[in-house]
Each structure stands twice: as C-alpha cells, then as structure tokens.
N, C-alpha and C positions, 0 to 999 in steps of 0.2 A: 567660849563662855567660861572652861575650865582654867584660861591663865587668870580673867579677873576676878575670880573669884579666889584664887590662887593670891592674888597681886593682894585684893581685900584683908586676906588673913595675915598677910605679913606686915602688912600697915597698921595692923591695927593690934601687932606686937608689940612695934615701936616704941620704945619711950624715949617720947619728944622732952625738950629742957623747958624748963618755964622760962617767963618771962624773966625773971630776976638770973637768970642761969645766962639767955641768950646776952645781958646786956653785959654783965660782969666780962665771960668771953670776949665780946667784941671787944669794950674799953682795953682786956690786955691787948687784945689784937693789933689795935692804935698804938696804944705805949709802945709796944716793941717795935710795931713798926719806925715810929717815929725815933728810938732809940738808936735802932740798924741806920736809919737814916744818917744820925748827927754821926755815929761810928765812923763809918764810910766818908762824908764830908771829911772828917778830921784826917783820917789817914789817907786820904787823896791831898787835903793842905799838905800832909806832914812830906809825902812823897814829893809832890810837886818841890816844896821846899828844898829839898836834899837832891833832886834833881838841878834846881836851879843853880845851886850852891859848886855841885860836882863838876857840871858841865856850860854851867853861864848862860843858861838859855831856862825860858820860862816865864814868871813873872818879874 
C-alpha cells in the first residue's frame, strides 16, 4: 500500500501539457517527420544517381 500511495503523490506532481501544448508538439512531430522523410528520399535519388552514373548499373 506504501508504493501507491508513493506512485499517487508523484503523479500528482506532474505537470501534464494542455491540450493546445499536446497538439502543437505533435504537429512538429509530423512536420519533421515528414521533412526527415523527403531528406532521405532525396539523398537515396541523389546516391542512386551517382551510382548509376559511376558504375552503369541502377536505374
């Protein structure tokens, strides 16, 4: 009984994010993601390219 009571007071330290907090966070979360995304695409094009080019094999 002494850990939830333990677990209760720490929880209830907490400062949780508001709603407008949680939403803002995510959306970066998205944008970057999606940004890492197109990065990565491009410089896998760019490689593939320069590979193609170097060695004639590829697309």
């Amino acid at each position: 009984m002494l850990f939830v009571r333990d677990v209760r007071q720490e929880v209830a330290r907490v400062t949780w994010p508001s709603r407008k907090e949680t939403l803002i966070t995510t959306g970066l979360v998205l944008a970057l993601s999606a940004l890492a995304a197109v990065f990565f695409l491009l410089t896998d094009k760019l490689i593939q390219l320069v590979m193609s080019l170097l060695f004639g094999f590829g697309v």
